[in-house]
PDB file of N, CA, C, O and CB in Angstrom:
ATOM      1  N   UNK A   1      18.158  36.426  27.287  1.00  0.00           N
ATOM      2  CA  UNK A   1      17.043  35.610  26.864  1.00  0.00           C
ATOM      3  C   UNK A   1      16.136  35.395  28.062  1.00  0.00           C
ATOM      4  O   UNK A   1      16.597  35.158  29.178  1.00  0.00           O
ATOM      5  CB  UNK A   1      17.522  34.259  26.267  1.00  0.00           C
ATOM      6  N   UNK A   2      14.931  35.477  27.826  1.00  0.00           N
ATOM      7  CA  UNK A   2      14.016  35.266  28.589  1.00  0.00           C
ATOM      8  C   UNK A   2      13.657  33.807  29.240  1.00  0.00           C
ATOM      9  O   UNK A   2      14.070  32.844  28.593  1.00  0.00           O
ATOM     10  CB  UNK A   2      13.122  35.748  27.937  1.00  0.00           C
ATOM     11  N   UNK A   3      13.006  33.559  30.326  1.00  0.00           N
ATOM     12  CA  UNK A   3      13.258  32.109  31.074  1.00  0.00           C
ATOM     13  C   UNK A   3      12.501  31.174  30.100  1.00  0.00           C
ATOM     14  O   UNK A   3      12.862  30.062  29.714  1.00  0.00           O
ATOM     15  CB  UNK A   3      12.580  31.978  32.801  1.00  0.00           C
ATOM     16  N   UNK A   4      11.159  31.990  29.723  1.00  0.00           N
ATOM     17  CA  UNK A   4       9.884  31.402  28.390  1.00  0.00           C
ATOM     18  C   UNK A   4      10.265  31.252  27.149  1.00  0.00           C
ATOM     19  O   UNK A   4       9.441  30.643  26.466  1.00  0.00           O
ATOM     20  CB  UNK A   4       8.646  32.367  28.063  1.00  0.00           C
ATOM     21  N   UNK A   5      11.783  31.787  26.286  1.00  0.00           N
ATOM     22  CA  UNK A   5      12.562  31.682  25.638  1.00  0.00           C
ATOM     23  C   UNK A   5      13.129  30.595  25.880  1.00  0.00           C
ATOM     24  O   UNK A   5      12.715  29.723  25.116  1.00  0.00           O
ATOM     25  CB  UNK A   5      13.123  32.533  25.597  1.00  0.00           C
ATOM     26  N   UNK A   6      13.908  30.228  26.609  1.00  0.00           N
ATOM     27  CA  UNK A   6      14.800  29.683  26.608  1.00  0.00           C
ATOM     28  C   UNK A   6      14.298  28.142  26.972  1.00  0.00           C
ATOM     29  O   UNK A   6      15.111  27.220  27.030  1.00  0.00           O
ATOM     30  CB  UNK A   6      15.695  30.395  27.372  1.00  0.00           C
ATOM     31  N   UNK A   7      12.734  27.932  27.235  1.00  0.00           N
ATOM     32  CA  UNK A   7      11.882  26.914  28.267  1.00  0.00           C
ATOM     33  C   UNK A   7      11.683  26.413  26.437  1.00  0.00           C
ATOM     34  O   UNK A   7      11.839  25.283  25.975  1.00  0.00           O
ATOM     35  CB  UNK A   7      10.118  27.636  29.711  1.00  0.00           C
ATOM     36  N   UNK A   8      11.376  27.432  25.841  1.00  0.00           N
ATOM     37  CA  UNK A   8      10.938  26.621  24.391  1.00  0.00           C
ATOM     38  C   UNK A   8      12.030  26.209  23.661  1.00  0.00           C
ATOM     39  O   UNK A   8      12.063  25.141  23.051  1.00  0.00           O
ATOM     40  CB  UNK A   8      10.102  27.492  23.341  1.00  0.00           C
ATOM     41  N   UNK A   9      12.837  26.934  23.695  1.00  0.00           N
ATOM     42  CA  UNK A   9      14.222  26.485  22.867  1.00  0.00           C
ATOM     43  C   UNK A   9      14.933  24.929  23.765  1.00  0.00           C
ATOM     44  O   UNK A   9      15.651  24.159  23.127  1.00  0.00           O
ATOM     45  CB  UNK A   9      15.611  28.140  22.981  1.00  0.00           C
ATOM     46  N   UNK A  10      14.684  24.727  24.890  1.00  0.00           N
ATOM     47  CA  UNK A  10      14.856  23.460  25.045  1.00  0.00           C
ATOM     48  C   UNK A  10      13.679  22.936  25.014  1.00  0.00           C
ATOM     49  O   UNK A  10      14.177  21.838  25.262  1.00  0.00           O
ATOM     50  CB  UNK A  10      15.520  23.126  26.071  1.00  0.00           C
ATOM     51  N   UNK A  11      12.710  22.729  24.950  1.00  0.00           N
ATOM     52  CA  UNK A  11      11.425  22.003  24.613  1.00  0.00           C
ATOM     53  C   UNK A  11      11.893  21.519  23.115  1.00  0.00           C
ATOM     54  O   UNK A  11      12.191  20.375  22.771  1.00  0.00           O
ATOM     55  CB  UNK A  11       9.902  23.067  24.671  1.00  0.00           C
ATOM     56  N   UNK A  12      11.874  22.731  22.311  1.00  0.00           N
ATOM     57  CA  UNK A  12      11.969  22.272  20.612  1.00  0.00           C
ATOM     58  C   UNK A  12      12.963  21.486  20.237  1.00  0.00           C
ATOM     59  O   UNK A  12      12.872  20.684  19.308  1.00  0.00           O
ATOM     60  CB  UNK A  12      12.163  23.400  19.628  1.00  0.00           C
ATOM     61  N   UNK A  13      14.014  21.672  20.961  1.00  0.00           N
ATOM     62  CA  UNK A  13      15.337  20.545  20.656  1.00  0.00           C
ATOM     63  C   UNK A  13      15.133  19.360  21.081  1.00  0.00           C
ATOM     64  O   UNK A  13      15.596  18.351  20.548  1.00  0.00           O
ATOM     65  CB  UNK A  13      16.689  20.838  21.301  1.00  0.00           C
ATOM     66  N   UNK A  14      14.208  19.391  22.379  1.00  0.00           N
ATOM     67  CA  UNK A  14      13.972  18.151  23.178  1.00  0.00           C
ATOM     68  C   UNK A  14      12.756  17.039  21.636  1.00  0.00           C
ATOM     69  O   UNK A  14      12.907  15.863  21.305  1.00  0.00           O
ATOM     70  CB  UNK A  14      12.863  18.826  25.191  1.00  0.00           C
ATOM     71  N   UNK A  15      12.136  17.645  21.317  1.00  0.00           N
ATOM     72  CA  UNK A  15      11.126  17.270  20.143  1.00  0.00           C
ATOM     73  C   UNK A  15      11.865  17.124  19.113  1.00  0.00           C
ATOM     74  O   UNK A  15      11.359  16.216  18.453  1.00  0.00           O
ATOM     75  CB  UNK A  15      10.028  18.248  19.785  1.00  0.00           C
ATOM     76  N   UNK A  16      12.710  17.481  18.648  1.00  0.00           N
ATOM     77  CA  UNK A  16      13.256  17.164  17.142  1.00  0.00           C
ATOM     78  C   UNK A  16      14.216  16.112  17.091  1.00  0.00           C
ATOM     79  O   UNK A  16      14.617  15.478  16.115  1.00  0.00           O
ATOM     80  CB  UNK A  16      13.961  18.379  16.471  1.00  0.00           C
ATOM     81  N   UNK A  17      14.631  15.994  18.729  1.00  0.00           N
ATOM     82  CA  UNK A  17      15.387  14.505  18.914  1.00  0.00           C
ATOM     83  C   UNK A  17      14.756  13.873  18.990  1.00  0.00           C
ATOM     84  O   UNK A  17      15.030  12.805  18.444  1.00  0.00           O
ATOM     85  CB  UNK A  17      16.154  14.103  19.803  1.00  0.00           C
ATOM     86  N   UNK A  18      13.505  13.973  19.658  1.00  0.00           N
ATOM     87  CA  UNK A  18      12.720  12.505  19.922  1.00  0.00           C
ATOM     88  C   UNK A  18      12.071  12.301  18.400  1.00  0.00           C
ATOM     89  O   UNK A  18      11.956  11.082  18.271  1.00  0.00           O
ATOM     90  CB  UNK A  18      11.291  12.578  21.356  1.00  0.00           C
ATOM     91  N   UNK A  19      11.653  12.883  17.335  1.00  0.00           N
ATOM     92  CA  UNK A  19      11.106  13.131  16.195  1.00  0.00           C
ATOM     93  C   UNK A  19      12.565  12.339  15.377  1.00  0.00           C
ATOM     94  O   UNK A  19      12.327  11.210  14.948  1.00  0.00           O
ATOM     95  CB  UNK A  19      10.652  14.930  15.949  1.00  0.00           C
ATOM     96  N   UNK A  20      13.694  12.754  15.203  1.00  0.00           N
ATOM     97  CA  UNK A  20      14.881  12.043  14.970  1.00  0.00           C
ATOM     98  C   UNK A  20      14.825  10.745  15.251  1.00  0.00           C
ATOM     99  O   UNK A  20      14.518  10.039  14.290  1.00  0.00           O
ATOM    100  CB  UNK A  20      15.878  12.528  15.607  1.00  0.00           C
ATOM    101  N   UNK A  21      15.066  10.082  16.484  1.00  0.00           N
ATOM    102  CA  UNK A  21      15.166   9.067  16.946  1.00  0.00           C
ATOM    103  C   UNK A  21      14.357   7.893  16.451  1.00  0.00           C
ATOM    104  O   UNK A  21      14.606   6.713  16.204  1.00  0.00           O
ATOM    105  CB  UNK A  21      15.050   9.313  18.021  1.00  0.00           C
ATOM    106  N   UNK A  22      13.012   8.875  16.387  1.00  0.00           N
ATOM    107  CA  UNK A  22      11.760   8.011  15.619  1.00  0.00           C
ATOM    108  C   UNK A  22      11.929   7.293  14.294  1.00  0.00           C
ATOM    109  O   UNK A  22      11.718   6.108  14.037  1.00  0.00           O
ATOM    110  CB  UNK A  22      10.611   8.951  15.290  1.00  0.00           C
ATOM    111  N   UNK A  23      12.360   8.280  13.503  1.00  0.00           N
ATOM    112  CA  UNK A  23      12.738   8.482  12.178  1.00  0.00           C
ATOM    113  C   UNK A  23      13.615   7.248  11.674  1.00  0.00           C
ATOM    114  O   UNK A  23      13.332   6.434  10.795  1.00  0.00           O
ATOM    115  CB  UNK A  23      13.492   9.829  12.074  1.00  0.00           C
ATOM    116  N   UNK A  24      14.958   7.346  12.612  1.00  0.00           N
ATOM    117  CA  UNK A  24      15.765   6.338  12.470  1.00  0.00           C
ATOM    118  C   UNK A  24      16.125   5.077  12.698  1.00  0.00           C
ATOM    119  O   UNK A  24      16.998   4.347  12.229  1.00  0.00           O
ATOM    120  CB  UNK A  24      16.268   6.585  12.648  1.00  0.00           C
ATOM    121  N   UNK A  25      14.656   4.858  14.121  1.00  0.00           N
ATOM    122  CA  UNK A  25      13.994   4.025  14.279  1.00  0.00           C
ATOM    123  C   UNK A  25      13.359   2.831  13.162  1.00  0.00           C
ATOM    124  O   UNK A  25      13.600   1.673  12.819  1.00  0.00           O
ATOM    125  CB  UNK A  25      13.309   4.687  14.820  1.00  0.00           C
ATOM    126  N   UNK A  26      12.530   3.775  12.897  1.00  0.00           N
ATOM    127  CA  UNK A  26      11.684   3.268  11.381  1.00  0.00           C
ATOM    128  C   UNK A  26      12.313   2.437  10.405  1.00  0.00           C
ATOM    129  O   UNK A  26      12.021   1.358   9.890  1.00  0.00           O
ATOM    130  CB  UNK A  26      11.308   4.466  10.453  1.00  0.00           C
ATOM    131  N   UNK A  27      13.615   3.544  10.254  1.00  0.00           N
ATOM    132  CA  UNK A  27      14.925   3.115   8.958  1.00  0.00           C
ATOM    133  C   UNK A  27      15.265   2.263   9.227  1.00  0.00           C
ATOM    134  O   UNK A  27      15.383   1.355   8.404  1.00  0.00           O
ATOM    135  CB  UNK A  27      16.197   3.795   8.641  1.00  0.00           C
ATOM    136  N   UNK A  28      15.598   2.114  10.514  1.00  0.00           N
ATOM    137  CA  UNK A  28      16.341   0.329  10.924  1.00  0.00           C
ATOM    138  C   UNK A  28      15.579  -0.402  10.879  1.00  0.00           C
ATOM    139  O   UNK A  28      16.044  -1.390  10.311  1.00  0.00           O
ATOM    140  CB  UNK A  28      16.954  -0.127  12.291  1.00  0.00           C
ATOM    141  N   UNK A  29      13.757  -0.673  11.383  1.00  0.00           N
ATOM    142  CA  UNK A  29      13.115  -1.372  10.876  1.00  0.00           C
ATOM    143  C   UNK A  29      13.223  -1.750   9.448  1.00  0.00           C
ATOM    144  O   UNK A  29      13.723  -2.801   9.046  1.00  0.00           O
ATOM    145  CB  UNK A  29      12.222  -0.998  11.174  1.00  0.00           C
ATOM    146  N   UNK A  30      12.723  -0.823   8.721  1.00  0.00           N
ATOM    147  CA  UNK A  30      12.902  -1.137   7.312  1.00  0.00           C
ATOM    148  C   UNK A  30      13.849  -1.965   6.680  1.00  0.00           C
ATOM    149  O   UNK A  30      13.659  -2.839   5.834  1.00  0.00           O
ATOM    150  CB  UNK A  30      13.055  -0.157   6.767  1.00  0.00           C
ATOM    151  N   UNK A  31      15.517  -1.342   7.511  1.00  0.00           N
ATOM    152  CA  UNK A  31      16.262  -2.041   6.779  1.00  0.00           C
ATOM    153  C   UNK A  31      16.478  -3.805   7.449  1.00  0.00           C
ATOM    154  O   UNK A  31      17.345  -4.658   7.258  1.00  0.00           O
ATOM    155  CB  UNK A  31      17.594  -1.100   6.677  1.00  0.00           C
ATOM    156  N   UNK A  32      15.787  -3.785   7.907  1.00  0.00           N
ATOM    157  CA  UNK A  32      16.402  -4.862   9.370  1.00  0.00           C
ATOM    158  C   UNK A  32      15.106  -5.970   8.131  1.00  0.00           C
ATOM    159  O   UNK A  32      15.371  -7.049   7.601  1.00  0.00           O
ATOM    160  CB  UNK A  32      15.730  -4.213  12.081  1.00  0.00           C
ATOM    161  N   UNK A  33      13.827  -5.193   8.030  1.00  0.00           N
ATOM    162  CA  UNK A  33      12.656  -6.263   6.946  1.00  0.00           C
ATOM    163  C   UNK A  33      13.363  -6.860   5.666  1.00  0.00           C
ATOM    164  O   UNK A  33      13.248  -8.049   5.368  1.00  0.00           O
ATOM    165  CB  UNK A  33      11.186  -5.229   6.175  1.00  0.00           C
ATOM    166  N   UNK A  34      14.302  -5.712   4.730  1.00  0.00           N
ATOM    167  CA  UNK A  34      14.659  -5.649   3.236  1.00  0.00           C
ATOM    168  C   UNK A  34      15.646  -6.936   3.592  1.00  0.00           C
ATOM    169  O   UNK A  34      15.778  -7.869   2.801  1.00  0.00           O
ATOM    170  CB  UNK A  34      15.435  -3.984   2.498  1.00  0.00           C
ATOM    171  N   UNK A  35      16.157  -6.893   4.561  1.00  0.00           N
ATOM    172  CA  UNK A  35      17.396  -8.124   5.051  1.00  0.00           C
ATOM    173  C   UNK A  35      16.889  -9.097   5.193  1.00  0.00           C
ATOM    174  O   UNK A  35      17.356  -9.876   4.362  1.00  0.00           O
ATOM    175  CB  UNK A  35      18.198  -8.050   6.318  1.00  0.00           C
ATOM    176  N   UNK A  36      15.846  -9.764   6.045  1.00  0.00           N
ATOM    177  CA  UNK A  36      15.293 -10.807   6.294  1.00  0.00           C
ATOM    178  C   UNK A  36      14.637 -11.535   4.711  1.00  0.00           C
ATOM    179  O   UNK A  36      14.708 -12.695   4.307  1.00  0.00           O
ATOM    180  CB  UNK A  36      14.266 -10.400   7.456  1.00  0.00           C
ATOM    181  N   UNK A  37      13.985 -10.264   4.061  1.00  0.00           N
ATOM    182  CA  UNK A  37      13.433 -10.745   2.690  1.00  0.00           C
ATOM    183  C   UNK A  37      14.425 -10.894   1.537  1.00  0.00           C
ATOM    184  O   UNK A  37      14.060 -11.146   0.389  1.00  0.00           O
ATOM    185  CB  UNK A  37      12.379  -9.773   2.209  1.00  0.00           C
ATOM    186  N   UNK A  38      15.625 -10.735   1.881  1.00  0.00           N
ATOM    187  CA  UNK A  38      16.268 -10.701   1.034  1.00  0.00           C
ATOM    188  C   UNK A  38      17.161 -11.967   1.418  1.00  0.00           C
ATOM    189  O   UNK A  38      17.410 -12.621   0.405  1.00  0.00           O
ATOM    190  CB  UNK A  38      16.768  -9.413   0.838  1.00  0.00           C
ATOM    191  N   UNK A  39      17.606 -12.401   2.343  1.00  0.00           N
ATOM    192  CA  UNK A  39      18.151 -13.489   2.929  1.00  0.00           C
ATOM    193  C   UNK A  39      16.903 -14.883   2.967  1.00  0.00           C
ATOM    194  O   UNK A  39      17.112 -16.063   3.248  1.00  0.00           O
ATOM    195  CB  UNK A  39      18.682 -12.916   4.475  1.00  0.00           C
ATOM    196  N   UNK A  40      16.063 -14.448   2.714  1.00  0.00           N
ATOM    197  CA  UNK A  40      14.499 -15.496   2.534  1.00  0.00           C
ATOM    198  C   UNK A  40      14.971 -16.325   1.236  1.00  0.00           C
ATOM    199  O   UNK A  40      15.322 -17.496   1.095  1.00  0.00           O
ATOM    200  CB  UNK A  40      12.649 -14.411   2.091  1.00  0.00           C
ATOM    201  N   UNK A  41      14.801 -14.935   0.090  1.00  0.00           N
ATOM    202  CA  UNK A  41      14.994 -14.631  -0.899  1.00  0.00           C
ATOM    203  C   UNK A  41      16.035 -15.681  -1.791  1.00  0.00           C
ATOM    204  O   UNK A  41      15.926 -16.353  -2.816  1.00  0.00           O
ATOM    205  CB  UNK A  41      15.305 -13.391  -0.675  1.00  0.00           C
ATOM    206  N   UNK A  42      17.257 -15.371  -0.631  1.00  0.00           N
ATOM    207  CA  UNK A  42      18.635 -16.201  -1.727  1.00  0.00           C
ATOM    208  C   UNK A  42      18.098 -17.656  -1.014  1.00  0.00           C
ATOM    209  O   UNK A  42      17.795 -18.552  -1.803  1.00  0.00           O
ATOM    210  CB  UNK A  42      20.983 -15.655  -1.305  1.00  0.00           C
ATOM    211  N   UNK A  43      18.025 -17.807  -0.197  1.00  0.00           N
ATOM    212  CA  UNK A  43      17.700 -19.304   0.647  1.00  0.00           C
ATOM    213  C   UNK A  43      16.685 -20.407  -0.834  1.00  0.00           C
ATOM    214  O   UNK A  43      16.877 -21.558  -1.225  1.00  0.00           O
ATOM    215  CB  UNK A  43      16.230 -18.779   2.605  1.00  0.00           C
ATOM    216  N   UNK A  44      15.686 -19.381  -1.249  1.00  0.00           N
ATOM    217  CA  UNK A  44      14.740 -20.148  -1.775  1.00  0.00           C
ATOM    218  C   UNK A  44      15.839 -20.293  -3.459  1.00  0.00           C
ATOM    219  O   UNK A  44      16.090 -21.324  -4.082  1.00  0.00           O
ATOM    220  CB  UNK A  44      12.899 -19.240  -1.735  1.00  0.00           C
ATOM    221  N   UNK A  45      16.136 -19.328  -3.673  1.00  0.00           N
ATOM    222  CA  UNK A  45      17.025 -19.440  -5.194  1.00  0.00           C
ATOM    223  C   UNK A  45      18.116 -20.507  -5.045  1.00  0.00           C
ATOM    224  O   UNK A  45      18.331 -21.191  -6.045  1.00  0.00           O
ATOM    225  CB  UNK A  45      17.896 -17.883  -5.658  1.00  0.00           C
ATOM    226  N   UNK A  46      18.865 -20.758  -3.895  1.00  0.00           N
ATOM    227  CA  UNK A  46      19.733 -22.118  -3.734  1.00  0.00           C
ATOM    228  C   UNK A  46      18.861 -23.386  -3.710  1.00  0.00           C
ATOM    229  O   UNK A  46      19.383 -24.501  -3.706  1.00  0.00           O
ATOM    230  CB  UNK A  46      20.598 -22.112  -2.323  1.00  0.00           C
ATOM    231  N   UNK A  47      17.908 -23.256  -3.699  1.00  0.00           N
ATOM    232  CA  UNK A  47      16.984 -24.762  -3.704  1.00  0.00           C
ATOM    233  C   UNK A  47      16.430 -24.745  -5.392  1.00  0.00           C
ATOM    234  O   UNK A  47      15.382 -25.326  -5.672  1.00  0.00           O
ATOM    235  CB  UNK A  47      15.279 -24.719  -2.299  1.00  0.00           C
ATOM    236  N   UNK A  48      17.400 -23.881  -6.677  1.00  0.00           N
ATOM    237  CA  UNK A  48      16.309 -24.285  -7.684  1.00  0.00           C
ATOM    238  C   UNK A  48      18.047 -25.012  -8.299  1.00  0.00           C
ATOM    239  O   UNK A  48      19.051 -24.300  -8.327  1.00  0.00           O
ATOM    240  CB  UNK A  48      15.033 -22.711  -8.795  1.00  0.00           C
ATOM    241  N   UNK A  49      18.054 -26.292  -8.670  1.00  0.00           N
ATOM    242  CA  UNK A  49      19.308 -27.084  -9.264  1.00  0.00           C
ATOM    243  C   UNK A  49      19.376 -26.213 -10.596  1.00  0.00           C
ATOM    244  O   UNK A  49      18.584 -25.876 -11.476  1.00  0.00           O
ATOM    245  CB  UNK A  49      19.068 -28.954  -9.550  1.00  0.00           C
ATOM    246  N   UNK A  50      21.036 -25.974 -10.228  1.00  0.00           N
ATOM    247  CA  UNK A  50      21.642 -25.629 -12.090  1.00  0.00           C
ATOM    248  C   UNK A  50      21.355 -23.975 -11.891  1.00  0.00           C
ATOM    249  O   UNK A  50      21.910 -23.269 -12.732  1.00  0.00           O
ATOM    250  CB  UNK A  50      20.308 -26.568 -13.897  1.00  0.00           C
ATOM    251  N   UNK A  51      20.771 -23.476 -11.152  1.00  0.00           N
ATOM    252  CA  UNK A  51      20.557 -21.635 -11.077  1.00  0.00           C
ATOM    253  C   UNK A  51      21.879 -21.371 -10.844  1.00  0.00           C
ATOM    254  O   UNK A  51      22.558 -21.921  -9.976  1.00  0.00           O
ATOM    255  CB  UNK A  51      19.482 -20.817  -9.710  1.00  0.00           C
ATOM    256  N   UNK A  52      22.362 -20.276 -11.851  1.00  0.00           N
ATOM    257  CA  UNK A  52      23.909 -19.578 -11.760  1.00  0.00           C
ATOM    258  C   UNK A  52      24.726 -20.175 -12.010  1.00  0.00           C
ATOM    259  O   UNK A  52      25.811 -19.613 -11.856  1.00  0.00           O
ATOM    260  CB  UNK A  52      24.416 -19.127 -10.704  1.00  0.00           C
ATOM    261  N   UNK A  53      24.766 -21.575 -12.514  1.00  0.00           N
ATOM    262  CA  UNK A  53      25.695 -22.554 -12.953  1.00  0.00           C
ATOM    263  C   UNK A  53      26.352 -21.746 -13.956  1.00  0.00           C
ATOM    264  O   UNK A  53      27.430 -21.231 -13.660  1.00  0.00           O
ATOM    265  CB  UNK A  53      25.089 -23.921 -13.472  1.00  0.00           C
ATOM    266  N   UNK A  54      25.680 -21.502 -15.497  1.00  0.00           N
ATOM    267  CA  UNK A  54      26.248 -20.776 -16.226  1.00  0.00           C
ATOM    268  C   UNK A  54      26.374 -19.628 -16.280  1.00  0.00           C
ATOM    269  O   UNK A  54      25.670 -19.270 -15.335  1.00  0.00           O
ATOM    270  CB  UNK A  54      26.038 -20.949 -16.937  1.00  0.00           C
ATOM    271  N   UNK A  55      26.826 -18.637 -16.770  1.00  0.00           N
ATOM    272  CA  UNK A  55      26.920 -16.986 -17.253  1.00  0.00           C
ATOM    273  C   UNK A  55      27.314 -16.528 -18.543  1.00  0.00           C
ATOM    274  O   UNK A  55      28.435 -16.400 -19.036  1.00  0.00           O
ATOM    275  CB  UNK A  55      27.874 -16.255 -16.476  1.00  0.00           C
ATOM    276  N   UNK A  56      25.983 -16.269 -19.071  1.00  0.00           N
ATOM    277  CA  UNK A  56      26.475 -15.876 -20.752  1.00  0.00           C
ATOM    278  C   UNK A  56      27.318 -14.353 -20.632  1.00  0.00           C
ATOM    279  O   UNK A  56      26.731 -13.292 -20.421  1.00  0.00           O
ATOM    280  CB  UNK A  56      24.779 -15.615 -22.014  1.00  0.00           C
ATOM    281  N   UNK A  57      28.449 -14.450 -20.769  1.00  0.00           N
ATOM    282  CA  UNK A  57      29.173 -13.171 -20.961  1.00  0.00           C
ATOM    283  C   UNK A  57      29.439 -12.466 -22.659  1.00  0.00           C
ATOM    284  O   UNK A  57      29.728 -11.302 -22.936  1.00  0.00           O
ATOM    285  CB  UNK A  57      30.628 -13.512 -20.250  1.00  0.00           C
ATOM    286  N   UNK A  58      29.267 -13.393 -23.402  1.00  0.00           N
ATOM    287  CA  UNK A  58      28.792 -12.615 -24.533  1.00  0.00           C
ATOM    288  C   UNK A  58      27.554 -12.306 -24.786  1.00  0.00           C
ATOM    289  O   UNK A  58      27.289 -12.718 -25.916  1.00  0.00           O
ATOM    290  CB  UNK A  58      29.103 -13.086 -25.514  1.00  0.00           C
ATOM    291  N   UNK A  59      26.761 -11.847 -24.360  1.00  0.00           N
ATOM    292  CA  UNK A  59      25.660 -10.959 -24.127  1.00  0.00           C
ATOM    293  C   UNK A  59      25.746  -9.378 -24.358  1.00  0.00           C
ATOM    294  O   UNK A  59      24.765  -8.668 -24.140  1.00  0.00           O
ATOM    295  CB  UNK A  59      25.322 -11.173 -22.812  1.00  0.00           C
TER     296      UNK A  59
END
């Protein structure tokens, strides 16, 4: 393999990790938001009296 071969073949790996990293970056943002809004979420539903008290199971 050539030195200009082999200069791109680690260049391109070097980019698809950092492109990766990004990626999964993002995802943990995302999931790190869906958590906070979702933990918001139950906080405000424990402040309504009598919510989940019952459960119609014949439904």
């Amino acid at each position: 393999m050539e030195l200009s071969g082999l200069t791109m073949s680690v260049s391109t790996g070097s980019i698809n990790t950092g492109l990766e990293l990004a990626v999964l970056s993002k995802a943990l943002d995302t999931a790190q938001e869906a958590g906070e809004a979702l933990t918001e979420m139950m906080g405000q539903a424990a402040m309504i009296p009598g919510l989940g008290e019952y459960i119609d199971v014949r439904a």
